[in-house]
KENU-469292 format. One record per residue (C-alpha): residue number from 0; residue in three letters; chain; x, y, z. Coordinates in steps of 0.05 Angstrom, whole numbers. Last residue first. Layout:
N
n	res	chain	x	y	z
NUM	ALA	A	X	Y	Z
...
***
This chain:
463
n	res	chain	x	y	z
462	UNK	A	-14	74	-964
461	UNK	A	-53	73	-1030
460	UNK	A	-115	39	-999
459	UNK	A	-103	88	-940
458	UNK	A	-118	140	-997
457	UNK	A	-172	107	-1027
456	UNK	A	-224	108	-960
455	UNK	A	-201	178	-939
454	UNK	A	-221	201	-1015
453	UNK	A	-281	161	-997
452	UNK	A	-294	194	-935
451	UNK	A	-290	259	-959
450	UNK	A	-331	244	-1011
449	UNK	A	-393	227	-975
448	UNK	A	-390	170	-921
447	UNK	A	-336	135	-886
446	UNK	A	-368	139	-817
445	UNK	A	-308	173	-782
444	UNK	A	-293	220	-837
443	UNK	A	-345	234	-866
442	UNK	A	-389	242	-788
441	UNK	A	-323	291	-766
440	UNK	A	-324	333	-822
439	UNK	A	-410	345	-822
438	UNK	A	-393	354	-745
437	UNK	A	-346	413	-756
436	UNK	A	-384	441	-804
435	UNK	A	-447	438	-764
434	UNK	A	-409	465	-703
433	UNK	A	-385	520	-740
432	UNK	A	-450	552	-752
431	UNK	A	-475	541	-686
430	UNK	A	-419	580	-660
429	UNK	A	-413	638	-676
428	UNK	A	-491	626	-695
427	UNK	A	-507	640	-635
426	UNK	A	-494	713	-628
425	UNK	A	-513	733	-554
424	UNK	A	-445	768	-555
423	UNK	A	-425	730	-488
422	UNK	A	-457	669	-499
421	UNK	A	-436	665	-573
420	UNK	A	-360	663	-544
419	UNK	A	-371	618	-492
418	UNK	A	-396	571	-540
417	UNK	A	-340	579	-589
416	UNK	A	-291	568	-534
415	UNK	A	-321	506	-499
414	UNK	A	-334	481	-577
413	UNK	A	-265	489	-586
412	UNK	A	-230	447	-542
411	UNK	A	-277	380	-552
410	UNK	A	-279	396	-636
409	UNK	A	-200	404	-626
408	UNK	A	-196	332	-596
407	UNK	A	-252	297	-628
406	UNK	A	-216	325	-698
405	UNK	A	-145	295	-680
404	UNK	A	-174	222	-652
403	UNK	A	-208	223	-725
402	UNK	A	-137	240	-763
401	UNK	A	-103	189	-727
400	UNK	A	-156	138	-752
399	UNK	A	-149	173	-827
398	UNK	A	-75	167	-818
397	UNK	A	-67	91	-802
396	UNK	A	-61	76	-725
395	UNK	A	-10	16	-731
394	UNK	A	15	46	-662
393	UNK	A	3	114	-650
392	UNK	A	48	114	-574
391	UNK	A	43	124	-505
390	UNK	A	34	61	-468
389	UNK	A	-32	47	-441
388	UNK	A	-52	40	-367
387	UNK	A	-46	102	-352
386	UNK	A	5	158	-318
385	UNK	A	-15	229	-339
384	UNK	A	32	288	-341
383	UNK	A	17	351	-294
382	UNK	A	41	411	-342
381	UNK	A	-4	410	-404
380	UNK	A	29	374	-457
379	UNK	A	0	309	-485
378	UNK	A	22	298	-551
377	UNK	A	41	230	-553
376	UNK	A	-19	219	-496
375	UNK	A	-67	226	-544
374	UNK	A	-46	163	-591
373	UNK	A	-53	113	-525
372	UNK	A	-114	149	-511
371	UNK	A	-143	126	-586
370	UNK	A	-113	65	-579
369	UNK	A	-144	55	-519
368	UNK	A	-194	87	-493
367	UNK	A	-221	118	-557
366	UNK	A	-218	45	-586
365	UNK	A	-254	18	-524
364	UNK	A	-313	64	-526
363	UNK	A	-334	56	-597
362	UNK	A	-338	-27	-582
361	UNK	A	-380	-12	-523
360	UNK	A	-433	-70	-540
359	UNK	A	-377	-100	-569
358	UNK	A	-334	-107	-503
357	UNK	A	-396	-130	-454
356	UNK	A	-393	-188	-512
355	UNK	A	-324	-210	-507
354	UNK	A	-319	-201	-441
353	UNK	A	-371	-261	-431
352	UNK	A	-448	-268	-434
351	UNK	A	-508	-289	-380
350	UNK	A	-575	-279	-405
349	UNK	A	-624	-231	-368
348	UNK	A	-696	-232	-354
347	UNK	A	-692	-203	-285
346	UNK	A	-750	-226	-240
345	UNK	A	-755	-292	-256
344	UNK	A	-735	-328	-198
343	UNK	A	-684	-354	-230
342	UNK	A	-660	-293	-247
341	UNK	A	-675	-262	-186
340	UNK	A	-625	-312	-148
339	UNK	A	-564	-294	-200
338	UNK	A	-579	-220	-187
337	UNK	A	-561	-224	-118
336	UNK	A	-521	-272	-118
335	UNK	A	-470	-233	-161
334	UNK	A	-485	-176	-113
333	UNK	A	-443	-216	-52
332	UNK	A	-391	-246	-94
331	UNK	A	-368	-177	-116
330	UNK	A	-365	-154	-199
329	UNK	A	-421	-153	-230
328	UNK	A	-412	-134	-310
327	UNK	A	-479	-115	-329
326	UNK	A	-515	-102	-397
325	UNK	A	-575	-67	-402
324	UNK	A	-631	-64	-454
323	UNK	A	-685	-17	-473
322	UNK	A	-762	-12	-498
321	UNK	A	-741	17	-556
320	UNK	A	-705	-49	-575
319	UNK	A	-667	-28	-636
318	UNK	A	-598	-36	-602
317	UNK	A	-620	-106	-570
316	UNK	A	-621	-151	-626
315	UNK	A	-568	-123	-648
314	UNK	A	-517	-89	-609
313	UNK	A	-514	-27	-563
312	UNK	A	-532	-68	-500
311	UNK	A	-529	3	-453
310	UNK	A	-488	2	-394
309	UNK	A	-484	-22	-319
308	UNK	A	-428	-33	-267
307	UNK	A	-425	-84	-210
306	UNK	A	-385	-72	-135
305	UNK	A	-356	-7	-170
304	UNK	A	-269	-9	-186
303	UNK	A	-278	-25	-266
302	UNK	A	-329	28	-285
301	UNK	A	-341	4	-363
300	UNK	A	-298	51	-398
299	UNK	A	-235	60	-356
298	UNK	A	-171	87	-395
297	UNK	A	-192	168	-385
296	UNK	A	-142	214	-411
295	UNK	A	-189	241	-463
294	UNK	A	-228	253	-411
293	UNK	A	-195	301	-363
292	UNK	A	-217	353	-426
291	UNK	A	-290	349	-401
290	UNK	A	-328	339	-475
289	UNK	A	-367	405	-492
288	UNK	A	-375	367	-564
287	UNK	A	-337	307	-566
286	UNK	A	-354	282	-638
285	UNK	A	-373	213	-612
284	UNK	A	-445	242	-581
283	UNK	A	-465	264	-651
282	UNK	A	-519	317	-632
281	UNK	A	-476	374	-640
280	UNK	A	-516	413	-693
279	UNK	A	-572	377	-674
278	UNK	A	-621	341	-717
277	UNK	A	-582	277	-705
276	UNK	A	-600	286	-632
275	UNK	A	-678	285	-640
274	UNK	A	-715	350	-617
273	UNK	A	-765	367	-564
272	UNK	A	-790	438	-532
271	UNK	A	-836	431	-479
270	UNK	A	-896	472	-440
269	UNK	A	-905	474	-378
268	UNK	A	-897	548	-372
267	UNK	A	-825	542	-336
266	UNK	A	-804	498	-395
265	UNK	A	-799	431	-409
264	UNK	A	-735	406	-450
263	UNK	A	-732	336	-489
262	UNK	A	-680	311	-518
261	UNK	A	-689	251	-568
260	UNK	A	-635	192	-583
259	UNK	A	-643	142	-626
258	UNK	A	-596	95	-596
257	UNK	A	-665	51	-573
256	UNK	A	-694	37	-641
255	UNK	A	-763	71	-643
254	UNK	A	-840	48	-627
253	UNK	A	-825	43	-556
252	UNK	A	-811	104	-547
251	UNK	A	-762	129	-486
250	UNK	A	-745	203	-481
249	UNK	A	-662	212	-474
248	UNK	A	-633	279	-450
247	UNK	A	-696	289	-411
246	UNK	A	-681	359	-391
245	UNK	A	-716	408	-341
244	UNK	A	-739	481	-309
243	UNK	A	-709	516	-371
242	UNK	A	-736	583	-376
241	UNK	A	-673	616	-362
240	UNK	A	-638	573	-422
239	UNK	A	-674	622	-468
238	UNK	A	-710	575	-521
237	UNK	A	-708	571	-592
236	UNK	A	-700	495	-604
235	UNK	A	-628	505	-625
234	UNK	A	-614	553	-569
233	UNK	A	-639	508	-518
232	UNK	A	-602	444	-539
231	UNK	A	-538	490	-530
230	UNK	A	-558	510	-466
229	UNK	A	-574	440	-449
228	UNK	A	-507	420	-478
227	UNK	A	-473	480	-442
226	UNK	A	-479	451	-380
225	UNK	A	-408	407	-401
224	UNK	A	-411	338	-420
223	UNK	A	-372	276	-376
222	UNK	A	-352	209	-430
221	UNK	A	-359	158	-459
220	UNK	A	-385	122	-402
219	UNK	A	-404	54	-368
218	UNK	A	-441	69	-298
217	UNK	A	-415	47	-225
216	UNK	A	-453	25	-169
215	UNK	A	-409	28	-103
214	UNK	A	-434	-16	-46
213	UNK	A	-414	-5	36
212	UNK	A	-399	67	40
211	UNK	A	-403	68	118
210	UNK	A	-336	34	137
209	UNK	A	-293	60	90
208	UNK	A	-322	137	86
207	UNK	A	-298	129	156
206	UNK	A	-231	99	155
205	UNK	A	-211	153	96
204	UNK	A	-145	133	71
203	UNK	A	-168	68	30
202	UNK	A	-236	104	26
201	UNK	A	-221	159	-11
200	UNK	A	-191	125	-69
199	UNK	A	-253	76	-71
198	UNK	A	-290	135	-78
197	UNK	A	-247	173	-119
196	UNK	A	-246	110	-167
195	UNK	A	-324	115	-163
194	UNK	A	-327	181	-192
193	UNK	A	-276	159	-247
192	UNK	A	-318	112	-272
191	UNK	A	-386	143	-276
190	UNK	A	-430	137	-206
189	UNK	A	-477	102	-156
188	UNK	A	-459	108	-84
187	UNK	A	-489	56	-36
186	UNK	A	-492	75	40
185	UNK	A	-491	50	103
184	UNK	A	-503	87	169
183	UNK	A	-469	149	207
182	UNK	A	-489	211	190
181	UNK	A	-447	263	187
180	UNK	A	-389	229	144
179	UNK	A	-447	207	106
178	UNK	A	-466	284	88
177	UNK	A	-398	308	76
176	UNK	A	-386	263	16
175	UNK	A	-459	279	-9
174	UNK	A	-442	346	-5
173	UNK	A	-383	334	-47
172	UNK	A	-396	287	-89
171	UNK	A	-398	333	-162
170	UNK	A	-460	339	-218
169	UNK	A	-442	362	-283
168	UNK	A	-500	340	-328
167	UNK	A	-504	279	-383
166	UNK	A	-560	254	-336
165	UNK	A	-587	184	-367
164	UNK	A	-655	159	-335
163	UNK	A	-677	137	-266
162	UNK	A	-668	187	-200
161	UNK	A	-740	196	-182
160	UNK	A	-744	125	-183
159	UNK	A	-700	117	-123
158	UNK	A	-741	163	-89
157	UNK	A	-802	127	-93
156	UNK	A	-767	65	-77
155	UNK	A	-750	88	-7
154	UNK	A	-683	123	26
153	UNK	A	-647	163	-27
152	UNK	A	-591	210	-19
151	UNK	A	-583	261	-64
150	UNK	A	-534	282	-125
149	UNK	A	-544	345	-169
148	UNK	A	-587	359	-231
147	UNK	A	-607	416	-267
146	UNK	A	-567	463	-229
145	UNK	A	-569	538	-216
144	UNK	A	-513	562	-170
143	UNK	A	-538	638	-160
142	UNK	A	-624	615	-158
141	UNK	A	-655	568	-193
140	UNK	A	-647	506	-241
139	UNK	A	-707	459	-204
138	UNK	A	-661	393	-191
137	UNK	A	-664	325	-225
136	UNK	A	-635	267	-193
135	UNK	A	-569	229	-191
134	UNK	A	-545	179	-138
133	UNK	A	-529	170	-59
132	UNK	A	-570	109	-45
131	UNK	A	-591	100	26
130	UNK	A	-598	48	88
129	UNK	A	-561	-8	47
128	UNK	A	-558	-77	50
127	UNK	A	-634	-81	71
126	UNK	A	-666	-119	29
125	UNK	A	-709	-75	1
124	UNK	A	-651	-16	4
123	UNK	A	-606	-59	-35
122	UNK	A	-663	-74	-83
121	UNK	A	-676	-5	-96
120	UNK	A	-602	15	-123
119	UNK	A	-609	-59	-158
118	UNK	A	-674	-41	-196
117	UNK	A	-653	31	-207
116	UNK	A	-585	13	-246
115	UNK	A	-615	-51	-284
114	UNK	A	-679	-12	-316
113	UNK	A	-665	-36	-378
112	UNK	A	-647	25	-406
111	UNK	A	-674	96	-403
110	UNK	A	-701	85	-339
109	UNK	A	-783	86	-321
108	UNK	A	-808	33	-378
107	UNK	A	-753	-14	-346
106	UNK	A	-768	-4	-259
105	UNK	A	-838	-11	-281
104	UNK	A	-841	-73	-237
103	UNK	A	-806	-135	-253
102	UNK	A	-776	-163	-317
101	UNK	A	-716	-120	-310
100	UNK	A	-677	-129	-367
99	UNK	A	-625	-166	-414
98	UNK	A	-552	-175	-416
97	UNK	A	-505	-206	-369
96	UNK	A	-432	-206	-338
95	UNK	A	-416	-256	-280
94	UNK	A	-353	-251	-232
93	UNK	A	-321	-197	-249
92	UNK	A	-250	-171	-251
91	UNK	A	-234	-118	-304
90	UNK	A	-273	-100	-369
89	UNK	A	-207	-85	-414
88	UNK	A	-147	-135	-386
87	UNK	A	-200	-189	-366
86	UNK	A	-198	-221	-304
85	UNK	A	-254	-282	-290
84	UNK	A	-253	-329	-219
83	UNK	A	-261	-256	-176
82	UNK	A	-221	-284	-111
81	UNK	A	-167	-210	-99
80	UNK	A	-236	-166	-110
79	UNK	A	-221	-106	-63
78	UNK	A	-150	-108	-71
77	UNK	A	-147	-131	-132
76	UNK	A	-195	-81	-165
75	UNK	A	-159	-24	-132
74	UNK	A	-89	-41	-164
73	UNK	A	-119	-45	-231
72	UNK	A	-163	7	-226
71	UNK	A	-91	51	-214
70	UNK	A	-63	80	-159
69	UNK	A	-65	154	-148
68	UNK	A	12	189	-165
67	UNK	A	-9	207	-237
66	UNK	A	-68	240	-207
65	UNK	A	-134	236	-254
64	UNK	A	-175	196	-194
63	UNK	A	-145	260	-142
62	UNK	A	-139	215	-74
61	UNK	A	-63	200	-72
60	UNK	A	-40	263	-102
59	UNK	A	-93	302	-54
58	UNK	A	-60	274	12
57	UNK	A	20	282	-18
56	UNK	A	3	359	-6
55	UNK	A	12	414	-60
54	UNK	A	-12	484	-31
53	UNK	A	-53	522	-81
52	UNK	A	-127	506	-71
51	UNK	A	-118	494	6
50	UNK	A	-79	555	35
49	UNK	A	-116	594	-30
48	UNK	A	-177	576	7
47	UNK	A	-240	543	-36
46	UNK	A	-262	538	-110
45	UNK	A	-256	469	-139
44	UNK	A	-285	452	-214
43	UNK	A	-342	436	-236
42	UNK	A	-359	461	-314
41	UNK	A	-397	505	-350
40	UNK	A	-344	533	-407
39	UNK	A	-325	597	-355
38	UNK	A	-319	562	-290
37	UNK	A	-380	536	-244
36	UNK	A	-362	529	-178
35	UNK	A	-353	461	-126
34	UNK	A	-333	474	-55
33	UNK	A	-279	493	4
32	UNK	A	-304	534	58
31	UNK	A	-284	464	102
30	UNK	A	-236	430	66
29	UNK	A	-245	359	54
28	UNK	A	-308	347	7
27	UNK	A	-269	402	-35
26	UNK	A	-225	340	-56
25	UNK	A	-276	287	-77
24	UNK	A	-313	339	-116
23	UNK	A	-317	299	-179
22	UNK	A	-304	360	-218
21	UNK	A	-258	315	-277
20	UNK	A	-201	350	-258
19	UNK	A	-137	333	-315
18	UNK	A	-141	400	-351
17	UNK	A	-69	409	-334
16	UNK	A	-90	477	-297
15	UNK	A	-140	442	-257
14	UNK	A	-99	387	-236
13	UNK	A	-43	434	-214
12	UNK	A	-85	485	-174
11	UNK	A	-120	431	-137
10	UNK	A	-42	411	-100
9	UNK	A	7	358	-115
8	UNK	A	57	321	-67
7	UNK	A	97	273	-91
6	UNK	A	90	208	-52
5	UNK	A	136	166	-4
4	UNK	A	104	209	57
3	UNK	A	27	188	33
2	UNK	A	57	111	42
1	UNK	A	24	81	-12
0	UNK	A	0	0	0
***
């Protein structure tokens, strides 16, 4: 185990600056005055003391999840799971993955998948694992730190279900951090990947947090959006983001392939404003619009340190299921009984699967984590330098691959910039305009279609 004296020390100030913070709020949970602000491009980041924000201690290096000095999934997963019978170099330890859905309750028709995340969050409170879930729901966006969604802790069903459905929000653990150190009890955390490696990062140092947060629930991702998607969904639907009082990023219909994507906004009037994602000027979730910059130097897709981790079954039959699909990599003994018993029971209609499968339904995912990361960090050079998984290097990447890692990238910088920009004049089309470009580039060239992707098509052809 790290010895904090045998690290280097690294302070808030660092992270931030190397665009490596994430905004999980792991580190302002410690400080008191210390918290969570909004910065220019709509994103978390910590605001507290300058005695705290600047100074570099070896405590923060071992707890930040983007530290170069933190240990890795790898190290976490065998420590906590040291017995898991399956270990696979991209989806971690486990013990049973599946595919399928809740068969019980509404728990499917009310999530935007299968209903897998809320069914097990509620099922640990049923049974009494857990006394509360700390997880996502929606906010009303008031006041001087408007949100749209934030985290809470849950204590029945009904307020489980409150937090069901995709939330491609910043949202940080800091109160919620605080709050179980007050209260004494045990608690599940649900949570993206690098959310729940500051969890499990906190609580090797953090006797507490270790003894009261009991199950972590983690969530496959691409990866963390800015606010300024819901503005940006606002503009494009002709709506001032002040009269915004909530998003559905993904409405559910039955009638249509799951992966089509539509957002829906309802306004302080009641009415709403909808709009499929391929409509959108920035509606291709691969392109990296207002992506958090700390994650293109992610290497976990599929939440690798949580007791059992959840995602979307994007392949066939499944994909085109509007009614929607999870798949689940469970990963402690003590859950994989869990769902093993209401499968047979009927309850969960799910079929078991292997790596193999849990890695094609996130097929995208894994090439921007890996090769594609592996590629990134050759040019990596804002100050604090990351340490993953994956060698630095391009590989047999041929040029039109390279040249796809490039455009996310840029498209990811600029769009903060742009955006901010149009904000600040009130003209939108500064950058609405370039956003359609940008994504009309980036769909050519990573879908081979039009010209562009031809010419893209003959030119590797020639070598």
């Amino acid at each position: 185990m790290q010895r904090l004296g045998e690290l280097p020390a690294l302070a808030p100030r660092e992270i931030v600056r190397s665009g490596l913070c994430i905004g999980c709020g792991g580190c302002a949970a410690d400080k008191p005055g210390a918290g969570m602000a909004w910065d220019a491009f709509g994103q978390l980041k910590p605001d507290g003391p300058a005695d705290w924000y600047d100074a570099p201690t070896p405590s923060f290096a071992a707890r930040c999840p983007f530290s170069p000095s933190a240990i890795n999934e790898d190290v976490i997963a065998a420590e906590r799971l040291p017995d898991a019978p399956h270990v696979d170099a991209r989806i971690g330890r486990y013990e049973h993955a599946w595919v399928g859905h809740v068969a019980e309750g509404s728990f499917r028709s009310d999530g935007s998948s299968g209903g897998m995340v809320s069914w097990v969050a509620n099922e640990l409170l049923r049974t009494g694992r857990v006394d509360a879930v700390a997880h996502v729901v929606a906010t009303e966006p008031v006041g001087e730190d408007a949100r749209f969604f934030r985290y809470r802790l849950s204590r029945t069903r009904a307020e489980i279900a409150e937090g069901a459905k995709s939330r491609y929000y910043p949202i940080d653990l800091t109160e919620i951090i605080r709050a179980i150190r007050a209260t004494p009890g045990r608690y599940a955390i649900v949570g993206v990947p690098c959310f729940i490696k500051a969890v499990q990062l906190l609580r090797r140092s953090d006797p507490v947090i270790a003894e009261r947060v009991t199950h972590t629930l983690g969530l496959f991702c691409g990866h963390m959006k800015s606010a300024r998607l819901v503005e940006s969904f606002a503009w494009q639907l002709d709506t001032p983001i002040k009269e915004v009082r909530g998003v559905d990023y993904r409405i559910k219909d039955e009638g249509r392939p799951a992966n089509w994507y539509r957002a829906h906004l309802t306004l302080a009037d009641e009415s709403a404003r909808a709009q499929d994602w391929w409509h959108l000027a920035d509606g291709d979730w691969g392109a990296g619009f207002f992506q958090n910059s700390a994650c293109n130097m992610c290497d976990d897709v599929v939440a690798e340190t949580a007791d059992i981790a959840f995602g979307d079954a994007w392949v066939e039959p499944y994909s085109s299921d509007g009614r929607g699909s999870n798949v689940a990599v469970v990963r402690s003994p003590e859950l994989a009984a869990m769902v093993a018993d209401a499968v047979a029971d009927g309850r969960l209609a799910l079929t078991q699967v292997d790596a193999n499968y849990i890695v094609g339904t996130q097929a995208a995912g894994f090439r921007h984590r890996r090769e594609g990361l592996a590629y990134r960090l050759t040019w990596w050079r804002r100050g604090v330098r990351p340490v993953k998984r994956v060698a630095p290097g391009a590989g047999t990447l041929s040029p039109r691959r390279r040249l796809v890692y490039r455009t996310r990238a840029v498209i990811a910088w600029w769009s903060h910039r742009l955006f901010w920009l149009g904000r600040r004049t009130g003209w939108h089309a500064i950058y609405l305009r370039p956003a359609k470009a940008a994504l009309g580039f980036y769909q050519a060239l990573a879908w081979s279609q039009g010209k562009l992707g031809a010419w893209f098509d003959r030119a590797e052809k020639r070598g």
